[in-house]
N, C-alpha and C positions, 0 to 999 in steps of 0.2 A: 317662433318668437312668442316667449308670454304676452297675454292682455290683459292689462291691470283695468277694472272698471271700476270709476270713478263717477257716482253719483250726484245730480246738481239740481236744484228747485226745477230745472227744466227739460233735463234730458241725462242720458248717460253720456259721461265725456271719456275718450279711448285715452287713456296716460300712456304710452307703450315707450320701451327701455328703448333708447335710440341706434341703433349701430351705422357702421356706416354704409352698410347699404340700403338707410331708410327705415322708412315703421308704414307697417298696412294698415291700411282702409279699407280693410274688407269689409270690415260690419261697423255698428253701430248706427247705418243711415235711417233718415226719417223720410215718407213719401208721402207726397198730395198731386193729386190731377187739379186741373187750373191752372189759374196764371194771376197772379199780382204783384206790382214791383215789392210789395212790403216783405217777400216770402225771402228776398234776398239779405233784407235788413240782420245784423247780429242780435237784436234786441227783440225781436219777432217771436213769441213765444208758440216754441212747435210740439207741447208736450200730446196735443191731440194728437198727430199724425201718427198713422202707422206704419210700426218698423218694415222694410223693406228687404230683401238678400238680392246686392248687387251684380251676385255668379251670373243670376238669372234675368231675363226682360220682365217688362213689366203683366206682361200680356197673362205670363201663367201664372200671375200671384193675387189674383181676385180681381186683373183688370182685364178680361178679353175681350178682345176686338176694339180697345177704347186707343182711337185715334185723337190725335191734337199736343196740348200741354202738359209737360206733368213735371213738378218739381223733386229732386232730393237734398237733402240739410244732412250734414253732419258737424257733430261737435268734437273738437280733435285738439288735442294738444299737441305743438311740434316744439321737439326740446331745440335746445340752441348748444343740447352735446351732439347731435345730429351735425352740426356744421362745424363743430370740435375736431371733430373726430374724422373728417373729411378733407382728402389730399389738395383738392380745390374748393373753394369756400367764398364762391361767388353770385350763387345762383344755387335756387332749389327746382325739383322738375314735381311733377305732380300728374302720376299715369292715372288715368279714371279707366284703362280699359277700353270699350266700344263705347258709341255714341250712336243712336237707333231713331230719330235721323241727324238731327242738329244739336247744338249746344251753345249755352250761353256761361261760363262760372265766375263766380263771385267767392272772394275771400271777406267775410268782414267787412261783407256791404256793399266793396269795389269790383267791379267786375274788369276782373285779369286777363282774361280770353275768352274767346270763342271762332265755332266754325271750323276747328283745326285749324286756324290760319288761314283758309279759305274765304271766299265773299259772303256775303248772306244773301237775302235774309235770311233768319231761323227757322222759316215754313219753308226754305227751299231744303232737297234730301242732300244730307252729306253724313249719311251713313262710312263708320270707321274709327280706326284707334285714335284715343286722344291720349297725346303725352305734351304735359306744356310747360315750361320755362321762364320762372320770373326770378326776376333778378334779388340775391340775400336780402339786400339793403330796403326793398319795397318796404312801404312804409305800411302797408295790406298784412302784412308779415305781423303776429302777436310771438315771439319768444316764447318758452316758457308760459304761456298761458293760451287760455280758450280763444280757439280759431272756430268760426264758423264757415263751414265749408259750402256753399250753395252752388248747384248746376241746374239749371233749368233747361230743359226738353222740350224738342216739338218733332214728335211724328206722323208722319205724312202717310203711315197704314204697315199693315204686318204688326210685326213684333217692336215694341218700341221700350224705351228706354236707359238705363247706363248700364251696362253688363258686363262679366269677361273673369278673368281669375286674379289680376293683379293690379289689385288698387294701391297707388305705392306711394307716401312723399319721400324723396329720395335729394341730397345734392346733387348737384351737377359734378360727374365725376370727371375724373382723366378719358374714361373709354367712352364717354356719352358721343363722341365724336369721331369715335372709329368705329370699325365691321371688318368684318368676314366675308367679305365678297365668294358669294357659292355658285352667282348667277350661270357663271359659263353652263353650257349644255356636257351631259357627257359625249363621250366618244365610244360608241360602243365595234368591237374588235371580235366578228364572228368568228374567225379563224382561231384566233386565244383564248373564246371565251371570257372576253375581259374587257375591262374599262379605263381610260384615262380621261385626266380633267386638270383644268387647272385653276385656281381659286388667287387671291389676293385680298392683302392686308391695306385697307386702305384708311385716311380719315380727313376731315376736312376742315379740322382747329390746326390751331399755330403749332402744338404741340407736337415736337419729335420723338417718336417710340423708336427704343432700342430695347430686345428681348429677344426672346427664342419662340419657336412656334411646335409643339407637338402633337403629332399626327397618330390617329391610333385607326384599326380598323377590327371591327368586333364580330364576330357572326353571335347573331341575337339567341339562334337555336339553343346554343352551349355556352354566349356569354365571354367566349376564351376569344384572346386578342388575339389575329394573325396577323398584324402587322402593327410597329409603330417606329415613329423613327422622331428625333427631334434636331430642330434647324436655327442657327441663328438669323432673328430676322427683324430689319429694321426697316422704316417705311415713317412719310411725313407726306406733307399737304403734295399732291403733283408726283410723289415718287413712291406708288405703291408697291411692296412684297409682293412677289409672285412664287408660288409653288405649285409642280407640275407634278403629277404622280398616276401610275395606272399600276392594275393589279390585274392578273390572270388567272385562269384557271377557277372561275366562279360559277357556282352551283345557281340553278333559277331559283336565288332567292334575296333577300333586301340585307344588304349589309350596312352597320351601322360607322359611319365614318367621324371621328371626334375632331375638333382643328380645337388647340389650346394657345393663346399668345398670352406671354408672360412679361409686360414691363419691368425691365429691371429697378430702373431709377423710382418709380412710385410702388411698385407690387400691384400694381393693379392687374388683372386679370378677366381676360374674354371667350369667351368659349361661344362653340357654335357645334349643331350635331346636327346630320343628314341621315336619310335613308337612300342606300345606292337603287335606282329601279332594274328591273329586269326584263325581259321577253321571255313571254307568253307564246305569242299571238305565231302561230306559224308565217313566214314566208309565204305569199299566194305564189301559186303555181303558174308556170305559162302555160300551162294548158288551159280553154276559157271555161270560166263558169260563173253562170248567173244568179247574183244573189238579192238580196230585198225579199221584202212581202210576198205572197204567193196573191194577192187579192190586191185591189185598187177600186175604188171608189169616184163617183162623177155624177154630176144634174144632168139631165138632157138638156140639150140647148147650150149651155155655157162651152167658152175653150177646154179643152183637154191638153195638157200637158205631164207626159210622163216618160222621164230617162229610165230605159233599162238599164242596170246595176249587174254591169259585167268585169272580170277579171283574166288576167290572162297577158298574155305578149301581145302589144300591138302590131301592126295594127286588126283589129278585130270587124268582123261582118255580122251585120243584123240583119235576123229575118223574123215575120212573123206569120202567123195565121190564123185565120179564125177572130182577125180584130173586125171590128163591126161597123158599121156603112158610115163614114166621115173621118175613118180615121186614117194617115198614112204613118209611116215609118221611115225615118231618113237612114238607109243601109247602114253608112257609115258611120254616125254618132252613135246612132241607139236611139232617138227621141221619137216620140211618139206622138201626132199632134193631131187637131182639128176638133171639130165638135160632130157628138152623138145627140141626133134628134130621139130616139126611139127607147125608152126605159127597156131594160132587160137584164139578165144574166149573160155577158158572151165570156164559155170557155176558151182564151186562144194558146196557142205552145208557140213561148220566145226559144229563138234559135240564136246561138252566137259561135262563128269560128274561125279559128285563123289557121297559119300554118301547122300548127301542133294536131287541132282535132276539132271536135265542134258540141257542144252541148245542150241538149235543150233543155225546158223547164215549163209545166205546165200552170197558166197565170189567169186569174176571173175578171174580170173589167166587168162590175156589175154599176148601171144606168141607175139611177135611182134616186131618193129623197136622200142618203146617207152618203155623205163623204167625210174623208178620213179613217176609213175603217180600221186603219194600224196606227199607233203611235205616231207622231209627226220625229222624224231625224232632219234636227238641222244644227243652224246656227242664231245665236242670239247674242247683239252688240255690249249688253250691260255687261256683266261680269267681267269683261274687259276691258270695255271703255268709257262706262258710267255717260255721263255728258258729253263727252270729246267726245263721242263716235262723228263718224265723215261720211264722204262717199267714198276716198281715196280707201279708208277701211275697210268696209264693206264690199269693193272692187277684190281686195284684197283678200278678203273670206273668200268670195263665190268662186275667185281664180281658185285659189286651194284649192276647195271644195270639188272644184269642175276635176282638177286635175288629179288629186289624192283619194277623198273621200267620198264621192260620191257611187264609183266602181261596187260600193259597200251598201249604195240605199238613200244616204245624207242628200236631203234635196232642198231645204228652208233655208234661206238666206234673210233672216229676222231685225230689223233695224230695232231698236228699243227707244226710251225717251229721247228729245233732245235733238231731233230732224225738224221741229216746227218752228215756221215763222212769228215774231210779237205780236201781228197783228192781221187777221183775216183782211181777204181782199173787198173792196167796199159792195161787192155783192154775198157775201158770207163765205167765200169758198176760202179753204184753209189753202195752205203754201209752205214748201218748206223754207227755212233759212239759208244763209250764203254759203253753210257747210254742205248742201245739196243743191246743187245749183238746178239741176234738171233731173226730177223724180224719174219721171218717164223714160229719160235716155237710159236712168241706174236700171229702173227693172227690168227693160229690154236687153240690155245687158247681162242681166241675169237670166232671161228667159232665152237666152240665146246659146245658152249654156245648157241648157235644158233644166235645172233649178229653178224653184218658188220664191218669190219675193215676199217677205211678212214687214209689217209697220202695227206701231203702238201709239195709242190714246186713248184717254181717261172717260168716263161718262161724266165726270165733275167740269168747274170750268176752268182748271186746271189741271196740268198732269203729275207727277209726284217731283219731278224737277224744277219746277215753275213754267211749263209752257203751255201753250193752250190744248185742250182739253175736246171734246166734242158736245160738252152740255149744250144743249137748245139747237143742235148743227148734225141729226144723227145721218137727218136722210143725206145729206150737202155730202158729208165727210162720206157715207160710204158708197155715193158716186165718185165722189172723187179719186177714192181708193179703186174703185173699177176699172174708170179713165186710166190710173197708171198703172194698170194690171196687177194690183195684189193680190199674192194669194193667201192670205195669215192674219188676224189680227186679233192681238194681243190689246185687253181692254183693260185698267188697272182702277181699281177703285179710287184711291186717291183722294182727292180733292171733292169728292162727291157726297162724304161725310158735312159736305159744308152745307149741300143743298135738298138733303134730307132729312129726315127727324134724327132728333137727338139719340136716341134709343133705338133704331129701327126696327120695325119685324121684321118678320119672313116676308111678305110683300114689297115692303121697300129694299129689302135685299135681293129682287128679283126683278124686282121694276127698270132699273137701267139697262140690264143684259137683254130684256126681255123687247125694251125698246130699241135697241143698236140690233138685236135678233133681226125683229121687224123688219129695219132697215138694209142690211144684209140681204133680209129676201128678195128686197125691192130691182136687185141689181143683176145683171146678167153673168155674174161672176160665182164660181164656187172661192168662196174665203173662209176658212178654216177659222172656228172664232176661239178664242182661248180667253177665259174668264182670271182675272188676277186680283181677287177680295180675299185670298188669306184663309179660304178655308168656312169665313161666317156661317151661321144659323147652317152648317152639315151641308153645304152646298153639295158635295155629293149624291144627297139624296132628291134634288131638283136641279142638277147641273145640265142632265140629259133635257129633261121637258123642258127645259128655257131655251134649248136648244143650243147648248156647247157643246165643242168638240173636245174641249180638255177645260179643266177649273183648277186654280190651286187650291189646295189641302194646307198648307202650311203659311207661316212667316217666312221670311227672306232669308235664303241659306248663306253660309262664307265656307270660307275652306278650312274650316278646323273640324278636328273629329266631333267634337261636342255636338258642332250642327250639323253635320251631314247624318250620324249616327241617331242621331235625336229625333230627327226629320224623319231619315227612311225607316228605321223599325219602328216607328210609330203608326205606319200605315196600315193602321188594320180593322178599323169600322168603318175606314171606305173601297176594302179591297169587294165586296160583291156588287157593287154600283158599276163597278168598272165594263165595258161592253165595246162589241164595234162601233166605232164612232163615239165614242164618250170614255177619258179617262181622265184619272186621276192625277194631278200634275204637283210633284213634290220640290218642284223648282229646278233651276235647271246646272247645268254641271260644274264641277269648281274642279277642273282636274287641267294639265296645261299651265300657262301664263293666265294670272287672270291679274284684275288690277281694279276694276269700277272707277278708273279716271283714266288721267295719261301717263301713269307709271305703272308699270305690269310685273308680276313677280311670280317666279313659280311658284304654283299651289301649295298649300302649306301640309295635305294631304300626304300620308308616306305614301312611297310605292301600293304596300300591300292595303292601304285605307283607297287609294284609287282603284284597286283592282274592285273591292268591295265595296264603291260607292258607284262601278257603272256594270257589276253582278246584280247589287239589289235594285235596283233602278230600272234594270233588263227584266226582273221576276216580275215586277212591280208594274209591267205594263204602261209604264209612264214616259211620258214624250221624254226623247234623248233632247236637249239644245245644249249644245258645245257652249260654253261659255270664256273659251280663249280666246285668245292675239293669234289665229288665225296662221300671220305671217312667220310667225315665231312657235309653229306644228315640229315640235321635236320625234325624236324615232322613238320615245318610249307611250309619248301621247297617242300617236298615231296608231301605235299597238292597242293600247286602249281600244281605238276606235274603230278600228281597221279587221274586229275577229267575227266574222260573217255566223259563226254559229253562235256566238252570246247575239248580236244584234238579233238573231232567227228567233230565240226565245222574247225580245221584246215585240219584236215584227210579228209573231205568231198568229193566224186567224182568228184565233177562235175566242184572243183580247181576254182571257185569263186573268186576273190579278192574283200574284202571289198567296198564300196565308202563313199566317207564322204558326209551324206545326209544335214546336217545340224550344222555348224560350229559358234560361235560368240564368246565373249573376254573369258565367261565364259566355256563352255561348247561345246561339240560334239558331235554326233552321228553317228556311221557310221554302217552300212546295207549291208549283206551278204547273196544273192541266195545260196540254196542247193539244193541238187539232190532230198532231199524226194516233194519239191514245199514250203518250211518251208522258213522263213528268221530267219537268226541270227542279232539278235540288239546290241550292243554297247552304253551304256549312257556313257561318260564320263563327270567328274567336273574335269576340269584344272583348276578352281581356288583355293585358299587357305583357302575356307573357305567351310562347312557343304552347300549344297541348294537342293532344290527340285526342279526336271527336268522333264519337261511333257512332255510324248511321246505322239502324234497324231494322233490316228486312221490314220484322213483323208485326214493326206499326205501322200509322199514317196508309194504310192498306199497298203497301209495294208489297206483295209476296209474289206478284205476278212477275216483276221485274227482272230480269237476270241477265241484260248488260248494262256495263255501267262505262260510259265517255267522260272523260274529263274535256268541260267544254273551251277551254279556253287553250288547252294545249291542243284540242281539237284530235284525242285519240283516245281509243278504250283501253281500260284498264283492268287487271285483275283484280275482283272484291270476290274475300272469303264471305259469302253468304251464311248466316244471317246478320253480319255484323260486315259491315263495311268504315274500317280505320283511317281517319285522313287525319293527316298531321297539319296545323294550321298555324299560322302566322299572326301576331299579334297583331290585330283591328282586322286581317285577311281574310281569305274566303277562298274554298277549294265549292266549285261550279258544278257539276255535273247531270247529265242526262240520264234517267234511265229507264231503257224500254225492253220490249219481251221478246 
């Protein structure tokens, strides 16, 4: 759509031609950090401010690392052929895209909405899309003339401010109130090779649709439709459309599935597109085999706990040897417990077998200053539960976990904000709220499973949610964390912006990790600390000496390509920092149901973007945390999760971090030393379309190379040396090993 600019004593005003599906707001906006009520006023003159691009947060546009307030203005004209020309002519909607954490918007002074509809305050995080609805008639409403648009921000750390692709005023149409229900899981049909699913037309206004619904199914490679078919299909409040359909004979790759509803009586029109997932990941064998880390890490003195990561038909037998004076082995789980008085190296070899055969596996239990020596595999509540997280949840995780994923390595069962009580107990000790009723029973619980328990708070005096925080409470809290045996803690900057300088150094960005470190030591406990500031003053290159085991490198990921892709090939001034016991943490997983409150949705990730958001993540040496609904682990997720030779390259000894060997518009490569003398390769296509990527002997020094595994199918494959051809999948990624 053209943009007519329209110049005024104070700003540029967007005139844009009206149709009826809206006129963008994409540009035009004006930005200022602070905060005054007058910045909402229409008569506020914002000629100073500077222009701003909404696409983007605020963070990477000359404001980094600046937490708190920050306003944007736009001056906008909304025609009144806009509501002409519109089937219903009731109500206009006004998309701003994301909100990075809270929001407040003002039309012309009034303030229309905020919060998404949710509580406040506006310091508390309610990161997410805002799309809002006011009524035609508002009297906030200018016709035909200069609207001023204000939303006012507050975030609580990371990346902050309005962001996204599609700033829109729009009427309120006929479809604002219907969907495409895609939620159902597939049905995957090994035998077939195929898939069925069943979807529904549903809506929740007064309005009855009658229309037809067409179906198409595309393979992306060549673009040609293999299937379509069209349905009449009608569906109102309570009485949704249901269409059932499967398809056979499917190649291991993403097809693009189209659903079209066509209202007859208004012409309105909805569309919705999928990518179908596929398997990878082989079927584990009954025969056993032990998989996870070759090494493990422990203090003298503290408990030890560690589940061996076995596979196979149950039920299965543990043996070990060569474990060292405190420790035993419960045969039949696999867990490993007690405490090591005595620093050292003990070489022992895990045994596991059952009726089929028995497999061993040579494993280091080194005693020492260093724990965590591999990436942390676990789970972490945000991503799916924002605030809501419970205990009933988290039960929920670790059953999983105990029963599916853990066979794999996965041992962190991570609670994130939103466990704490309003108000400490009158001797200072924290407590959690009535959604935890008993800390101690949850982590027992988990430790009985033979999984880690992790918990999160702030060094500020609050946490990014609104709850309390550990300022002034470091040694209290991490006894207290002792007392109910965690083993994780996740510390977020947060709130701590408040009780520092305005500006910080390097000091003051090191000063709370370095005091909650302290504290840590204090305790008879190995707890795993993970640093969450976002990356500030190159935390990478002092993450180790402050004494982390993992930092974040980034702002807060979601589940679009934009951010996962943004995030992970950006990693590359803190891939040599990365070591045992110290890495780099680029956030954690968006693949699964993920939701950040109490509604969960599958990841917005295609198939082929999740294969290549937990390949680069595996190169990347970076803590895996699951960020699903747990209870809701579909077969294609679990594929994901469940492929013991990508996890081996994150798990690797010798803590590697990737490098990006070879980068251009379309495509990347990035290249990963192991401990066996192996490299792990990485093809990615970042572009949108099918191409074939040749990998090079006789660069990046592989000439010694000459077998080549595809790691995720988990077998080798023929590559014509010097040139190795992989066909790649738009956002995709072909994996592979190659040793000599």
């Amino acid at each position: 759509m053209k943009k007519l600019f329209i110049l005024t004593s104070l700003a540029a005003v967007f005139f844009l031609k009206a149709a009826a599906q809206g006129i963008s707001i994409n540009e035009g906006w004006k930005f200022k950090t602070g905060d005054s009520t007058q910045w909402a006023t229409p008569n506020y003159n914002d000629q100073h401010w500077k222009s701003i691009d909404v696409t983007h947060n605020w963070e990477i546009q000359g404001y980094p690392d600046y937490d708190g307030f920050g306003w944007y203005r736009l001056h906008v004209v909304i025609p009144s052929t806009l509501k002409e020309k519109s089937y219903l002519k009731d109500s206009i909607r006004i998309n701003l895209g994301v909100v990075d954490d809270n929001d407040e918007v003002y039309l012309n002074g009034k303030l229309i909405a905020k919060y998404g509809g949710k509580r406040g305050p506006i310091t508390i995080s309610n990161y997410g899309p805002r799309n809002y609805t006011i009524a035609a008639n508002n009297p906030a409403i200018l016709w035909d003339k200069e609207n001023i648009l204000a939303v006012r921000i507050f975030d609580t750390g990371g990346d902050g401010g309005l962001y996204g692709i599609q700033h829109q005023i729009t009427m309120a149409g006929v479809m604002d109130n219907a969907a495409i229900n895609t939620d159902a899981d597939y049905i995957y049909d090994d035998e077939k090779i195929g898939l069925s699913k069943s979807i529904k037309l549903i809506t929740t206004g007064s309005y009855q649709f009658k229309g037809s619904l067409h179906f198409t199914v595309t393979d992306p490679e060549n673009n040609k439709i293999i299937y379509e078919t069209t349905n009449e299909a009608n569906f109102a409040t309570g009485k949704p459309f249901k269409y059932t359909f499967s398809i056979e004979k499917l190649r291991k790759k993403s097809y693009l599935l189209s659903y079209t509803f066509t209202d007859t009586q208004s012409g309105a029109v909805i569309t919705k597109t999928e990518n179908t997932p596929y398997l990878l990941t082989p079927y584990a064998s009954s025969k056993p085999q032990i998989n996870g880390a070759d090494v493990y890490g422990a203090r003298a003195g503290n408990p030890f706990l560690y589940l061996i990561p076995a596979t196979g038909k149950r039920p299965l037998i543990f043996e070990a040897t060569g474990l060292p004076d405190g420790l035993k082995l419960d045969h039949s789980t696999g867990i490993i417990s007690g405490v090591v008085n005595q620093k050292g190296t003990y070489p022992a070899i895990l045994t596991v077998h059952n009726n089929k055969s028995s497999k061993s596996k040579k494993f280091s239990i080194i005693i020492g200053d260093n724990i965590g020596l591999t990436p942390a595999l676990g789970w972490n509540s945000w991503n799916a539960f924002g605030l809501s997280v419970n205990d009933a949840k988290v039960r929920t995780a670790a059953k999983t976990m105990a029963g599916k994923l853990s066979q794999h390595g996965w041992s962190y069962i991570n609670i994130d904000d939103g466990w704490e009580a309003p108000q400490r107990l009158v001797n200072g000790e924290i407590t959690p709220n009535e959604k935890f009723p008993d800390m101690r029973a949850l982590t027992a619980y988990v430790h009985s499973l033979g999984l880690k328990m992790g918990i999160y708070s702030s060094p500020g005096p609050l946490t990014c949610g609104g709850y309390l925080g550990s300022w002034q409470h470091e040694d209290q809290d991490a006894q207290t964390y002792s007392d109910w045996g965690i083993d994780y803690l996740k510390y977020d900057w947060c709130s701590y912006s408040t009780v520092t300088a305005k500006n910080p150094n390097l000091d003051d960005m090191k000063k709370p990790y370095q005091v909650m470190r302290a504290s840590l030591d204090k305790v008879p406990r190995d707890i795993m600390f993970s640093f969450c500031q976002y990356g500030m003053g190159d935390v990478w290159k002092w993450g180790a000496e402050v004494g982390g085991n993992s930092w974040r490198t980034t702002g807060d990921i979601n589940d679009s390509w934009d951010s996962m892709s943004s995030i992970g090939f950006n990693q590359t001034a803190d891939g040599p920092y990365a070591q045992p016991g110290h890495f780099n943490d680029p956030d954690m997983l968006v693949v699964g149901e993920v939701g950040w409150g109490s509604n969960q949705h599958k990841s917005q990730l295609t198939p082929d973007e999740q294969y290549t958001h937990i390949s680069l993540w595996s190169l990347l040496s970076a803590p895996l945390l699951i960020g699903c609904d747990m209870g809701r682990l579909d077969w294609f997720t679990f594929g994901l999760l469940a492929n013991d030779e990508v996890l081996a390259i994150d798990q690797d000894a010798l803590a590697k971090q990737a490098y990006q060997a070879i980068k251009t518009d379309n495509y990347q490569i990035w290249i990963k030393d192991l401990a066996d003398g192996s490299k792990a390769v990485g093809i990615f296509n970042t572009s949108d379309k099918y191409q074939t990527i040749t990998l090079n002997r006789k660069e990046n020094n592989l000439t010694a190379y000459t077998r080549i595994r595809d790691v995720w199918q988990q077998k080798y494959v023929v590559g014509i040396w010097p040139n190795f051809n992989a066909k790649v999948a738009p956002h995709g990624v072909v994996l592979l090993k190659l040793s000599k």
